[in-house]
N, C-alpha and C positions, 0 to 999 in steps of 0.2 A: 819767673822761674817756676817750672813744674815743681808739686808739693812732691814727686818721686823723691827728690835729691835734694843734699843740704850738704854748704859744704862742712868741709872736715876743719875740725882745730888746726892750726898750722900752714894752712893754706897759702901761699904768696899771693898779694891781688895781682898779679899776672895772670897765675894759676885760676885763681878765683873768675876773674873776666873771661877768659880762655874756656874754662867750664861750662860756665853760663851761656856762651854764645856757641857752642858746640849742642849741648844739651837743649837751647833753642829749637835749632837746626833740625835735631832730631825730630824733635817735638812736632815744628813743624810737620815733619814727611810724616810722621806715624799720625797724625791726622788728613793729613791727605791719603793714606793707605787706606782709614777708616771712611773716609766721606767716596773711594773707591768703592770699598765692603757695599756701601748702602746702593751705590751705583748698579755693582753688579745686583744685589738682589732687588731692586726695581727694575731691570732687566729680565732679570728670573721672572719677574710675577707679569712680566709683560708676555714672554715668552707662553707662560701656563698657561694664559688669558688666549693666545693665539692658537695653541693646542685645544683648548676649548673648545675654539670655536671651529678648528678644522674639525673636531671630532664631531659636533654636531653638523657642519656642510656633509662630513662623508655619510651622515645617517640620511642624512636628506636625499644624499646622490642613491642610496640604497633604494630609500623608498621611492624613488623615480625609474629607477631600472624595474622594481618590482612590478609597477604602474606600466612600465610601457612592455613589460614580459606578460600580463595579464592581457593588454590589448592586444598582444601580436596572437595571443591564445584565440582571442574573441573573434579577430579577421581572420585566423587560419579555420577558425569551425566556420563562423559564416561564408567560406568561400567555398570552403568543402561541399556544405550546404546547398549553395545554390548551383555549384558542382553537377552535384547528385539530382538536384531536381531537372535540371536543363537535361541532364543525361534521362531520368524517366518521361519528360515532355516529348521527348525528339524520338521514345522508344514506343511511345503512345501514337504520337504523330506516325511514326511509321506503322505499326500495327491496323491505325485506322485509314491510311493511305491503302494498306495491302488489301485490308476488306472491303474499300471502294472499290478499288483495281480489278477483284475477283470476280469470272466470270459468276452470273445469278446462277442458283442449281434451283431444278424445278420440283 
């Protein structure tokens, strides 16, 4: 019997039996409520644990988008780049095309 309760002076053992095995019962459930409680907060710490670790995947994803935002910087200059140089080849190429081409002046 829980140390909660004691019976009373006067008691009938019917009553007394009755008590006890009700008061059991309880006992019972309100330890299974409890060994719940623990349930749920190992649950909880599982939970943070998960949170965790998504919060460090999403820094990770940050710093990946970051990495592949820097490379897309690097290929959009180097194409611009070599853009621009093909464009002064080809304006070179023609300039010295035109001064082959050109009649000699004497």
């Amino acid at each position: 019997m829980p140390d909660y309760v004691e019976h009373r002076e006067g008691a009938t053992e019917i009553g007394k039996l009755t008590a006890e095995a009700i008061v059991r019962e309880y006992e019972a459930a309100a330890k299974d409520i409890e060994a719940m409680g623990a349930e749920l907060i190992e649950r909880v710490k599982q939970c943070e644990a998960m949170t965790r670790d998504a919060l460090a995947v999403t820094q990770e994803m940050k710093e990946t988008a970051m990495r592949y935002r820097e490379e897309a910087k690097r290929i959009f200059v180097q194409i611009e780049d070599c853009s621009q140089m093909t464009a002064e080849v080809r304006k070179t190429c023609t300039e010295l095309k035109e001064r082959i081409a050109a009649p000699a002046t004497a």
